[in-house]
MDAnalysis code that builds the backbone (N, CA, C; Angstrom):
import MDAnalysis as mda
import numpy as np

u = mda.Universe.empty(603, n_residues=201, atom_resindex=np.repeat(np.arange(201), 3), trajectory=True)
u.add_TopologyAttr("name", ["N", "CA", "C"] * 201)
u.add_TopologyAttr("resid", np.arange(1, 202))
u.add_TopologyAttr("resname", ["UNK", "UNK", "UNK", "UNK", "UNK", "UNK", "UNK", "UNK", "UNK", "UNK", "UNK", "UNK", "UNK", "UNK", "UNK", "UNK", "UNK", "UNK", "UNK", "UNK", "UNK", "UNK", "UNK", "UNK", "UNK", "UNK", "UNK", "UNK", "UNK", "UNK", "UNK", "UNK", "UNK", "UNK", "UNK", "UNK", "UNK", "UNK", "UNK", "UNK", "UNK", "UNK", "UNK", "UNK", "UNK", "UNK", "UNK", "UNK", "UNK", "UNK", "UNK", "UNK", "UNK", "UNK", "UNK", "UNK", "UNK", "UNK", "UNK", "UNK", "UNK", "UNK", "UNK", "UNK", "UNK", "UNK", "UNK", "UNK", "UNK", "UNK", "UNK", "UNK", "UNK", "UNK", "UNK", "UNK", "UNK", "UNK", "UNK", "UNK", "UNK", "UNK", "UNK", "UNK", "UNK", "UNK", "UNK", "UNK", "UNK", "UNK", "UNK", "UNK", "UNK", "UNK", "UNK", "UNK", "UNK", "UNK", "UNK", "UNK", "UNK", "UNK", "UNK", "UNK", "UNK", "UNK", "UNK", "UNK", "UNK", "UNK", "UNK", "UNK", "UNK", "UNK", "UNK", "UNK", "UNK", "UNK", "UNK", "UNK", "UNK", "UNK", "UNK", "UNK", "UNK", "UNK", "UNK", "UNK", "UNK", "UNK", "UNK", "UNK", "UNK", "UNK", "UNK", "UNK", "UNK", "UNK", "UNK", "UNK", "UNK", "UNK", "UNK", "UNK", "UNK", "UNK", "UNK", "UNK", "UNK", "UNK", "UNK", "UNK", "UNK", "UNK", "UNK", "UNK", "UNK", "UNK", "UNK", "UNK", "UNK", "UNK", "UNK", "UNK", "UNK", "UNK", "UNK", "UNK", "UNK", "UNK", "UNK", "UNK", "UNK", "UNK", "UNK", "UNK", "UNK", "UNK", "UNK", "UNK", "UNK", "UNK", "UNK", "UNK", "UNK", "UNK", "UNK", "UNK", "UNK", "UNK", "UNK", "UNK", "UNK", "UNK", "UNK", "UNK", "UNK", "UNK", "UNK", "UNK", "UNK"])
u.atoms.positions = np.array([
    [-34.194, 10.183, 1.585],
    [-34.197, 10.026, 0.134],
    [-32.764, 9.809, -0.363],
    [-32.479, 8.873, -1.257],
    [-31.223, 8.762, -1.590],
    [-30.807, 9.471, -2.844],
    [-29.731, 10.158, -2.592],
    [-29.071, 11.081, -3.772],
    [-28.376, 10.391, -4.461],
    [-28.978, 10.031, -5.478],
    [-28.525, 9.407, -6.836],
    [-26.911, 9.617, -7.440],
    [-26.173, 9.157, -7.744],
    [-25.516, 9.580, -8.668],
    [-25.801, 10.528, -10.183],
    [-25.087, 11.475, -10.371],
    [-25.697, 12.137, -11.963],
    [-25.193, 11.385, -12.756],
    [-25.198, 11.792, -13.904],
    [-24.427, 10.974, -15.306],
    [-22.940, 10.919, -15.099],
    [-22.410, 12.245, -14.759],
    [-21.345, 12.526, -14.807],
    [-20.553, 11.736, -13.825],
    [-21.536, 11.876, -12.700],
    [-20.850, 11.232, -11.474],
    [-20.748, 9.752, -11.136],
    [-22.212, 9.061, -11.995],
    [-21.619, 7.495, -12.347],
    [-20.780, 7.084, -13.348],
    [-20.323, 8.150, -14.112],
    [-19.567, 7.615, -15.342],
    [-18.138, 7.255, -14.826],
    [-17.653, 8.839, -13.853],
    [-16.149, 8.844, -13.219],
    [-16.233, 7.323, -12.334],
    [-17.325, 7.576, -11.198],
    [-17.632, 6.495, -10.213],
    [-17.176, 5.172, -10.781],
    [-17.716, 4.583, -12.208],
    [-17.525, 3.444, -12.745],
    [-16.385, 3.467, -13.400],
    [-15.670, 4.514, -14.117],
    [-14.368, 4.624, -14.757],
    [-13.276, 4.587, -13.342],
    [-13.524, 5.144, -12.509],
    [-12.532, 4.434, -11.020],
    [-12.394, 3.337, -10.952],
    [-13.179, 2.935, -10.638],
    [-13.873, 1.025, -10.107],
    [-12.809, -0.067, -11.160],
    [-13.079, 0.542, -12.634],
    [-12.958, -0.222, -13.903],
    [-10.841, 0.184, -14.158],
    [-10.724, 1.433, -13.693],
    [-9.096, 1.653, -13.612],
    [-8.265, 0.922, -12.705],
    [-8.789, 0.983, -11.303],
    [-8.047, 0.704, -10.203],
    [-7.515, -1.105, -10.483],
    [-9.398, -1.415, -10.707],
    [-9.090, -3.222, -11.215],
    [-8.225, -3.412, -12.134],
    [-8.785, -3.132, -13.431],
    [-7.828, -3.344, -14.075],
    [-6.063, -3.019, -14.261],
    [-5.798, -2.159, -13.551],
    [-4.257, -1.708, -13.356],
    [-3.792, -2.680, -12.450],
    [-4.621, -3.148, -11.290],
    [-3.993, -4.179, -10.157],
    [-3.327, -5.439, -11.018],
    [-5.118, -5.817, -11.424],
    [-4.626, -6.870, -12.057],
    [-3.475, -6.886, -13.271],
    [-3.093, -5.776, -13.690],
    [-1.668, -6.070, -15.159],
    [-0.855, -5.911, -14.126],
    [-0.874, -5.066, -13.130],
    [0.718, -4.826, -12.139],
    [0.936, -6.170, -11.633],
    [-0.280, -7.099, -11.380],
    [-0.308, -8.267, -10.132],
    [0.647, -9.015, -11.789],
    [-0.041, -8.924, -12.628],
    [0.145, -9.988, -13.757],
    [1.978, -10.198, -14.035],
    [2.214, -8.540, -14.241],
    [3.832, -8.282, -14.428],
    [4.477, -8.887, -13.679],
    [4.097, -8.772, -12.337],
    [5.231, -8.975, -10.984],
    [4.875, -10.680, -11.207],
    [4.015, -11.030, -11.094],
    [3.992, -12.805, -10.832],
    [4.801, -13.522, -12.451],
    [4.480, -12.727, -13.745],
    [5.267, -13.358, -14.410],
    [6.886, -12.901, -14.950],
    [7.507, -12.147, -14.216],
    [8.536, -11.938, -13.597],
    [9.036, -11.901, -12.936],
    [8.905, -12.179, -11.357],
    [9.490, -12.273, -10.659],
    [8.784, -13.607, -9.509],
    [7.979, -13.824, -9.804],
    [6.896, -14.518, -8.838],
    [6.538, -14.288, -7.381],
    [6.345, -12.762, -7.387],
    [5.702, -12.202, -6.881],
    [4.481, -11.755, -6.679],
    [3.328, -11.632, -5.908],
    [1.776, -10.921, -6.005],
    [1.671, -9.581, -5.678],
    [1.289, -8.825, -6.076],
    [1.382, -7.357, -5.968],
    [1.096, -7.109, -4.520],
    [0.295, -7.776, -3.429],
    [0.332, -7.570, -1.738],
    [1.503, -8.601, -1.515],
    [2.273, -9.695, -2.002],
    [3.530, -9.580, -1.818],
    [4.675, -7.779, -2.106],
    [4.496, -7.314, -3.172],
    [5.149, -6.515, -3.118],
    [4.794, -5.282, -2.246],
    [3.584, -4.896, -1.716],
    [3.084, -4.249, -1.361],
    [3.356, -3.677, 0.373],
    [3.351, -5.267, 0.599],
    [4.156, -5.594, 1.973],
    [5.330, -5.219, 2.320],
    [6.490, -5.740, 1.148],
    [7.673, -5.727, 0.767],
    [7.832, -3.873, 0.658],
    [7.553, -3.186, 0.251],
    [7.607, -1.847, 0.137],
    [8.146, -1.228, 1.273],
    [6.968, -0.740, 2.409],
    [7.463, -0.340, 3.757],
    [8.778, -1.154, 4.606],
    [8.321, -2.328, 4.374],
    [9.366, -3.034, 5.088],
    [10.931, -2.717, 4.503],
    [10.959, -2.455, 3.198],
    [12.441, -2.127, 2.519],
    [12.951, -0.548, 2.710],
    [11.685, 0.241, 3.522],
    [11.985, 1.260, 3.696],
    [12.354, 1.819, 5.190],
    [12.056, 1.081, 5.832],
    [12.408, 1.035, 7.306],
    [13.810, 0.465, 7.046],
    [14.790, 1.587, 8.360],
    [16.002, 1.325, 8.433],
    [16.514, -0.155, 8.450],
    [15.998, -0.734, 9.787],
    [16.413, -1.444, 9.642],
    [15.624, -2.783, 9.169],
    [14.439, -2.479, 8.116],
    [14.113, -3.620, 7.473],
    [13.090, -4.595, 8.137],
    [12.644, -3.778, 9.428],
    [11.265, -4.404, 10.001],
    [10.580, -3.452, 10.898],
    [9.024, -3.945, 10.972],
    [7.924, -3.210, 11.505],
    [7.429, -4.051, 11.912],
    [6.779, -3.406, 13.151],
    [5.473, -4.289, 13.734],
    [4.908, -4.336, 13.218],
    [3.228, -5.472, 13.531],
    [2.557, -6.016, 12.523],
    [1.196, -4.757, 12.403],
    [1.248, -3.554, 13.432],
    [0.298, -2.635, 13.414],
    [0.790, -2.059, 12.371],
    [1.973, -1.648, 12.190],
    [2.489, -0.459, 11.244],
    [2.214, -0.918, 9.603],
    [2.669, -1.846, 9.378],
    [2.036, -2.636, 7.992],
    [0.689, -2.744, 8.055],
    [-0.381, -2.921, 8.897],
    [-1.473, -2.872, 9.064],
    [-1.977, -1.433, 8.485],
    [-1.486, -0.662, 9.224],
    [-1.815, 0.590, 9.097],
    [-1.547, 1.680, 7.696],
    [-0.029, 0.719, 7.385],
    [0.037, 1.982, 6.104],
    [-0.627, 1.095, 4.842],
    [-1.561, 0.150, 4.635],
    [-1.887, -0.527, 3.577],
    [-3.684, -0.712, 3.574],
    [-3.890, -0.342, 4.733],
    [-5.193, 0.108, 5.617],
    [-6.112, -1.888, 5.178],
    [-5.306, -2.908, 5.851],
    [-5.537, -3.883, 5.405],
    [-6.442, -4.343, 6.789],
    [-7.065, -5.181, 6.880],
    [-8.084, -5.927, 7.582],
    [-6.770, -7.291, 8.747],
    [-7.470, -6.991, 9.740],
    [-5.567, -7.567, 10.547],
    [-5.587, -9.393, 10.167],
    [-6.479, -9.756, 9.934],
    [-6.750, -11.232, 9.439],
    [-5.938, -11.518, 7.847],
    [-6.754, -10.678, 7.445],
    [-5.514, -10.803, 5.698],
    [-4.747, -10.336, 5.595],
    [-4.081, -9.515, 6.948],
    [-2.445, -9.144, 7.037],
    [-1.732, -10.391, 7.457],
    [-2.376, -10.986, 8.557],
    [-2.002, -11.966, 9.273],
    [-1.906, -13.349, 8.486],
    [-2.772, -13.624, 7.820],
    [-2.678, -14.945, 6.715],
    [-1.608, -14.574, 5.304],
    [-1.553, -13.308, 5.191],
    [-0.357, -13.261, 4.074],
    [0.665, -12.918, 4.550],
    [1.200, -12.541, 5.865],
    [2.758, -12.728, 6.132],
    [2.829, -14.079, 6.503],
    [1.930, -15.093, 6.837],
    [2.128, -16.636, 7.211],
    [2.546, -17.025, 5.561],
    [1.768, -16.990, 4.829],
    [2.528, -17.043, 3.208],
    [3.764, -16.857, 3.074],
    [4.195, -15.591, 3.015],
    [5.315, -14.935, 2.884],
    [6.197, -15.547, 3.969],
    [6.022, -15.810, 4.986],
    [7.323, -16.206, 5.919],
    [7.797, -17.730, 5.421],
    [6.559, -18.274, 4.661],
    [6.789, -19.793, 4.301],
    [7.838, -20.015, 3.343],
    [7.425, -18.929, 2.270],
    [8.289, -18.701, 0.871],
    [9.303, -18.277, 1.467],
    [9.797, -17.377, 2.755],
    [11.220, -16.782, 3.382],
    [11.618, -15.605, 2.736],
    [10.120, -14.957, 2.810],
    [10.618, -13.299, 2.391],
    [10.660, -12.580, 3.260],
    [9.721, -13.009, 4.482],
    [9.568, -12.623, 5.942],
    [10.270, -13.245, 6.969],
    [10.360, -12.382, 7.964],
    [10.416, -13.823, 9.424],
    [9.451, -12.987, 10.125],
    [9.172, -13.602, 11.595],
    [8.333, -12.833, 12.532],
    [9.498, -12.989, 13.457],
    [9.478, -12.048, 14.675],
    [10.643, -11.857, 15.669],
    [9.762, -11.179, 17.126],
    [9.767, -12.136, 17.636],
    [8.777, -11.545, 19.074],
    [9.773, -10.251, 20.019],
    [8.549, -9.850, 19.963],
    [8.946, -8.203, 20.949],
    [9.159, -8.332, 22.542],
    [10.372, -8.336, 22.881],
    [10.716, -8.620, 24.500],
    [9.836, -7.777, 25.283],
    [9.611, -6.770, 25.147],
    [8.270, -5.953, 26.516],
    [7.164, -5.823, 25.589],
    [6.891, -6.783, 25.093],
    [5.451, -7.188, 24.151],
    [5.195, -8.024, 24.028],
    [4.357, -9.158, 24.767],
    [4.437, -10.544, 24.721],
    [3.208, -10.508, 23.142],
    [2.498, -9.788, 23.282],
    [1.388, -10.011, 22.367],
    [1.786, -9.417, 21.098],
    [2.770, -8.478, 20.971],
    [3.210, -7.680, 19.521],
    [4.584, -8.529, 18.967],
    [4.669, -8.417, 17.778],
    [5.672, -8.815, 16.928],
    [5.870, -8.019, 16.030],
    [7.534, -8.372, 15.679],
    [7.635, -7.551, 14.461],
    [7.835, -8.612, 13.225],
    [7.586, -8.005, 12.081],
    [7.921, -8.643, 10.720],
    [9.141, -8.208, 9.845],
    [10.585, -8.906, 9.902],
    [11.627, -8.447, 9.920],
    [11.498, -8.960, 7.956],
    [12.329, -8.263, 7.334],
    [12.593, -8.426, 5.801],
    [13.690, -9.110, 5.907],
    [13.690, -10.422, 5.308],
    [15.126, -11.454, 5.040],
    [15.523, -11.192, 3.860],
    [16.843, -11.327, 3.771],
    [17.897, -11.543, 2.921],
    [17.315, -11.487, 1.057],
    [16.495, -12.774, 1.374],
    [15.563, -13.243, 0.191],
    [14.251, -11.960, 0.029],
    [14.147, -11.587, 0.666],
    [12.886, -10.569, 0.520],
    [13.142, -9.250, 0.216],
    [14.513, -8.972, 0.540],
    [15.363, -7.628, -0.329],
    [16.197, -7.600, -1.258],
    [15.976, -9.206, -1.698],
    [16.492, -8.838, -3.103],
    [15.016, -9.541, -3.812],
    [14.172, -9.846, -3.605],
    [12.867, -9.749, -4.791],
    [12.576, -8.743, -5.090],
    [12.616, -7.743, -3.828],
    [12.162, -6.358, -4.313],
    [13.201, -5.587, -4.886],
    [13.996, -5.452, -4.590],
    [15.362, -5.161, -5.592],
    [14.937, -5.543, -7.088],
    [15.032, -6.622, -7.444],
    [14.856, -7.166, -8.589],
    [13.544, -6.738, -9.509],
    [12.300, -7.025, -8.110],
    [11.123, -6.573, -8.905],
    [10.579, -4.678, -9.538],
    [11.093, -3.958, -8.285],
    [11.020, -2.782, -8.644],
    [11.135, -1.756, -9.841],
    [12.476, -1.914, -10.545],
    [12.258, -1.371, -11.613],
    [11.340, -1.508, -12.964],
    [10.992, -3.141, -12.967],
    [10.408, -3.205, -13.827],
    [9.172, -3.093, -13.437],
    [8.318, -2.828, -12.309],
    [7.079, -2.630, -11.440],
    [6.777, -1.347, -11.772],
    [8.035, 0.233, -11.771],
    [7.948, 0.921, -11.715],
    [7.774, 1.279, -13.355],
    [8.303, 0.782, -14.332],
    [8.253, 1.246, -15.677],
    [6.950, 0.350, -16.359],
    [6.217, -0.465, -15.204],
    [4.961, -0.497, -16.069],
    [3.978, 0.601, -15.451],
    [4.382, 0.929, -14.285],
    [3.318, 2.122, -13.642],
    [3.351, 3.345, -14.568],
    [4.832, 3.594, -15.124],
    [5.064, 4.668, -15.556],
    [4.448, 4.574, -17.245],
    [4.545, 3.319, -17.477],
    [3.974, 3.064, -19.049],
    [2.349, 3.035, -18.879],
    [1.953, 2.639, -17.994],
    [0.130, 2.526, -18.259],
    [-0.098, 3.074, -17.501],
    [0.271, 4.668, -16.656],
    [-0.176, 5.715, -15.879],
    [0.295, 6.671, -16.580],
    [1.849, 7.315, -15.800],
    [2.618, 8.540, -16.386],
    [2.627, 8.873, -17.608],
    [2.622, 7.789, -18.296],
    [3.545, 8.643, -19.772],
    [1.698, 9.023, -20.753],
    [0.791, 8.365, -19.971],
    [-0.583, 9.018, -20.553],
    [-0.878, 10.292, -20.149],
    [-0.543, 11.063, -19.077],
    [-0.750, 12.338, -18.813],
    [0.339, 13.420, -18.743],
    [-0.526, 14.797, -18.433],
    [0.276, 15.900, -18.698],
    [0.916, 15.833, -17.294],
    [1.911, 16.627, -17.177],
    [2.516, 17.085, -15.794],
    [0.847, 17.890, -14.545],
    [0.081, 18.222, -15.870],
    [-1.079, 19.262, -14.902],
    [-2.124, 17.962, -14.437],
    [-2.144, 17.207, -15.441],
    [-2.968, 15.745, -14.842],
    [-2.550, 15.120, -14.109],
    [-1.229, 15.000, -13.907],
    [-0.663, 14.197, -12.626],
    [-1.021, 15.242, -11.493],
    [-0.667, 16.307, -11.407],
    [-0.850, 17.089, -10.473],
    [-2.044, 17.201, -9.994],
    [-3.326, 17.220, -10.865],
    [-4.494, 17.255, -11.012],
    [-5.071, 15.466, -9.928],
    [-4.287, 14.659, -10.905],
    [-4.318, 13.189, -9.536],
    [-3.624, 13.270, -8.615],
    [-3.204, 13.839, -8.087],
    [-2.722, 13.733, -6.620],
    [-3.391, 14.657, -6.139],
    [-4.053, 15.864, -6.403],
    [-4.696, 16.195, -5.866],
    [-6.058, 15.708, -5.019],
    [-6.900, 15.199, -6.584],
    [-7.845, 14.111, -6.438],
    [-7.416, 13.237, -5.602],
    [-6.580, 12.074, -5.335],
    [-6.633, 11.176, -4.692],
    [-5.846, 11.471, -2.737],
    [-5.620, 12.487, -2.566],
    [-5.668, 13.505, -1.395],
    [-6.293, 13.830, -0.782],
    [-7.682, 14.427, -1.836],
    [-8.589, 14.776, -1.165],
    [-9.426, 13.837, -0.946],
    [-9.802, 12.442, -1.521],
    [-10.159, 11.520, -1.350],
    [-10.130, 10.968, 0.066],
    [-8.940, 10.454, -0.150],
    [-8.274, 9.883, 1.079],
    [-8.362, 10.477, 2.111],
    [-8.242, 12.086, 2.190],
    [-8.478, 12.657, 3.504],
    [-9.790, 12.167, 3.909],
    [-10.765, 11.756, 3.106],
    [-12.673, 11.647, 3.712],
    [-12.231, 10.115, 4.189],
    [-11.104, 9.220, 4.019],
    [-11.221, 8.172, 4.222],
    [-10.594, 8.050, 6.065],
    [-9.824, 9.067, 6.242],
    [-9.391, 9.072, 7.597],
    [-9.885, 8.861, 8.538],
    [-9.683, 8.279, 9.767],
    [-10.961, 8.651, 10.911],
    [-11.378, 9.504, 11.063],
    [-12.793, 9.986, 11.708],
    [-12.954, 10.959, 11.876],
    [-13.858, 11.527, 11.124],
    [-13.405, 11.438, 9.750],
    [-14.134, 12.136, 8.602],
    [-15.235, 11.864, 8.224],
    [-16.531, 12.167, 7.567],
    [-17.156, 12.145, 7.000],
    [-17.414, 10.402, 6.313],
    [-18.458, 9.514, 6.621],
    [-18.226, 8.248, 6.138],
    [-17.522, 7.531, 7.005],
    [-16.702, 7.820, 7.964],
    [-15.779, 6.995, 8.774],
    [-16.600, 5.691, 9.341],
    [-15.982, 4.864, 8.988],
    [-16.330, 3.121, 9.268],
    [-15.483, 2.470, 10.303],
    [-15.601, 1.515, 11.053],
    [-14.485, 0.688, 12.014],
    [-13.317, 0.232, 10.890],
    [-12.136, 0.414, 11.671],
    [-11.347, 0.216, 10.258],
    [-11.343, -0.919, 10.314],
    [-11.590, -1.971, 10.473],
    [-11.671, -4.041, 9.783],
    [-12.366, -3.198, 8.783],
    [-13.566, -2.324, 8.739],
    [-14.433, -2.777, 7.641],
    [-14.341, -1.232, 6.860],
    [-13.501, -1.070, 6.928],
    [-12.816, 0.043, 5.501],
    [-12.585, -0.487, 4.572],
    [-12.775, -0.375, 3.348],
    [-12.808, -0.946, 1.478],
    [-11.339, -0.082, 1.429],
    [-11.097, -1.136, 0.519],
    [-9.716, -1.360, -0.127],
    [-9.748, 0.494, -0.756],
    [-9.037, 1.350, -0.801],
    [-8.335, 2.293, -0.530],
    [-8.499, 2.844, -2.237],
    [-9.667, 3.175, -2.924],
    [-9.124, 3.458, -4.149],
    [-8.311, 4.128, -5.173],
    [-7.487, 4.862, -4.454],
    [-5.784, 5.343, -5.235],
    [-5.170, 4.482, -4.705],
    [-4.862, 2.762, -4.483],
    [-4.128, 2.228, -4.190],
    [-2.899, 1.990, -5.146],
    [-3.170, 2.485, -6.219],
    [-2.289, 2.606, -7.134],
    [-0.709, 3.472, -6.670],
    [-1.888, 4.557, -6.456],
    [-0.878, 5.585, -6.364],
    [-0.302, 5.564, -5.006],
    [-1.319, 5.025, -3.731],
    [-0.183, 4.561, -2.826],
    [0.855, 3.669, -2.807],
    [0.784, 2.478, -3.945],
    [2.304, 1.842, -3.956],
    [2.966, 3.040, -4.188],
    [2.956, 3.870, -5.151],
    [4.043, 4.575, -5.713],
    [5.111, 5.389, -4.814],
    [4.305, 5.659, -3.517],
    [4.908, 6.437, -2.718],
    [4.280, 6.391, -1.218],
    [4.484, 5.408, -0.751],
    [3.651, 4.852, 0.880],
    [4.315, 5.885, 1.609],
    [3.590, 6.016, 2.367],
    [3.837, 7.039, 4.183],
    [5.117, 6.041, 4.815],
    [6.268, 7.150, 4.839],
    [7.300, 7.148, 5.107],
    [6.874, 6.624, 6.955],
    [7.571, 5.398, 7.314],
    [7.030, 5.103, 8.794],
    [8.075, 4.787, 9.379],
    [7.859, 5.367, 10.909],
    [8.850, 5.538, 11.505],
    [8.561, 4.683, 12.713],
    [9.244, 3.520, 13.024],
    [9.129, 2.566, 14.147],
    [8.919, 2.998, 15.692],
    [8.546, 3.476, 16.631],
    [8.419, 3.547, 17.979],
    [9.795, 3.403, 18.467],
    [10.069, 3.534, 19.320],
    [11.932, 3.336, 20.114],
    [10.685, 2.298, 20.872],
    [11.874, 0.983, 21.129],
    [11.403, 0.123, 22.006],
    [10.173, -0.798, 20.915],
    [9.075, -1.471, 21.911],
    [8.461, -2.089, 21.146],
    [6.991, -1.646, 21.504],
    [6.497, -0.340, 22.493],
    [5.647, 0.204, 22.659],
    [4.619, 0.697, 21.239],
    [3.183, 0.498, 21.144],
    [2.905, 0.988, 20.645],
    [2.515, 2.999, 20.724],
    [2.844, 3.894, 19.969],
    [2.937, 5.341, 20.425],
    [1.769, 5.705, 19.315],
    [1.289, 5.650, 18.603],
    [0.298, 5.995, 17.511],
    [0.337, 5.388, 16.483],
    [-0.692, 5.606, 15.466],
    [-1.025, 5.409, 14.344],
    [-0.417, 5.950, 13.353],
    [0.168, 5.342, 12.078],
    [1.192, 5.418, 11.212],
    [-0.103, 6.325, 9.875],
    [0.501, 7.868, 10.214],
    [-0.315, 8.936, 9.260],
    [-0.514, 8.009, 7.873],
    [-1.729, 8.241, 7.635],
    [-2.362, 7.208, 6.440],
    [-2.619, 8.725, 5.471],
    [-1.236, 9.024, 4.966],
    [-1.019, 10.002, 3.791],
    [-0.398, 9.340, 2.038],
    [-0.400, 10.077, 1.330],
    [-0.272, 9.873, 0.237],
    [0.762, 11.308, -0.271],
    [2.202, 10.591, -0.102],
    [3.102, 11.637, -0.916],
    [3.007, 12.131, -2.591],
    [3.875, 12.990, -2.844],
    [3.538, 12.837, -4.705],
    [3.492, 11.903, -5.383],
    [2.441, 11.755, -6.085],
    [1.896, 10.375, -7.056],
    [3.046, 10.263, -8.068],
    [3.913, 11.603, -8.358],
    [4.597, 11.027, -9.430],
    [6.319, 10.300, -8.959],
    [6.009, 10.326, -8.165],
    [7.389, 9.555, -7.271],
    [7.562, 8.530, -6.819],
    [8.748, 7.956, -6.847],
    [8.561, 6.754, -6.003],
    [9.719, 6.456, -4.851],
    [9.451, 5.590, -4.043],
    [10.281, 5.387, -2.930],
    [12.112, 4.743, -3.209],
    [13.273, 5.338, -3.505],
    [14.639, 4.870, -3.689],
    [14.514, 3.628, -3.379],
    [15.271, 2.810, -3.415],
    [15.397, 1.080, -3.045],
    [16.672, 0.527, -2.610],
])
């Protein structure tokens, strides 16, 4: 028998659905008519500006954006065209590569960030209390934990749905730390730091 949604619980259910979209799309809107950027351009751009030295293999971006490896793979071919990317083959990895951040691709995000960050902060933060932010990161924590392997619902990840606090994961992506060498060693923890923070640049 299928357990229905209550009132309460399709109202939030559909007020998610109706937030997440609509916030993508004004963030996607900001960044492309300022900087001409797409918000999975910037999205990409994120981890990669946070790694020392400015590149990751193509698992690790895979992993902290929980993206499908085909529409990872067709939007760094984008991005390397425009020369925000390069790809750089892995010497004891004939089959792995990394995706190195060029010159041009750390300063879009340079450029795009602050004003990325003061529309998050204008049509998120400055609507809630300090206890509601706290209150969303909680929520979107505990969320995400059911989304992990393992958990409850767990799907093959190709066919995991787009991540719904993706919001709040731009704000503050899982800090990732490259392998020594070009070995793969694990899976890049698919966590969510404080929502009200964001990553230095």
């Amino acid at each position: 028998m299928t357990d229905w949604l209550g009132d309460h619980e399709q109202a939030a259910w559909r007020g998610l659905l109706q937030l997440t979209s609509r916030l993508n799309a004004r963030l996607n809107r900001q960044l492309q008519d300022a900087h001409g950027l797409s918000l999975a351009d910037y999205d990409v751009l994120v981890p990669l500006s946070e790694s020392p030295d400015g590149r990751l293999r193509v698992f690790e971006i895979s992993d902290a954006l929980a993206w499908e490896q085909s529409r990872l793979s067709h939007h760094l071919a984008r991005m390397q065209r425009r020369g925000l990317i390069e790809r750089q083959g892995c010497p004891t990895d004939r089959r792995g590569a990394f995706v190195v951040l060029t010159e041009a691709g750390r300063a879009a995000i340079t450029a795009a960030a602050p004003g990325h960050v003061a529309m998050v902060r204008q049509l998120v933060f400055d609507a809630l209390t300090p206890e509601q932010v706290a209150m969303l990161s909680e929520v979107s924590g505990r969320v995400l934990g059911r989304l992990r392997p393992g958990q409850p619902g767990d799907q093959q990840r190709d066919e995991l749905p787009v991540r719904p606090a993706a919001a709040a994961v731009r704000l503050s992506l899982p800090r990732i730390r490259r392998p020594a060498g070009c070995r793969r060693v694990g899976r890049v923890a698919d966590a969510v730091q404080d929502a009200g923070t964001f990553p230095g640049r």
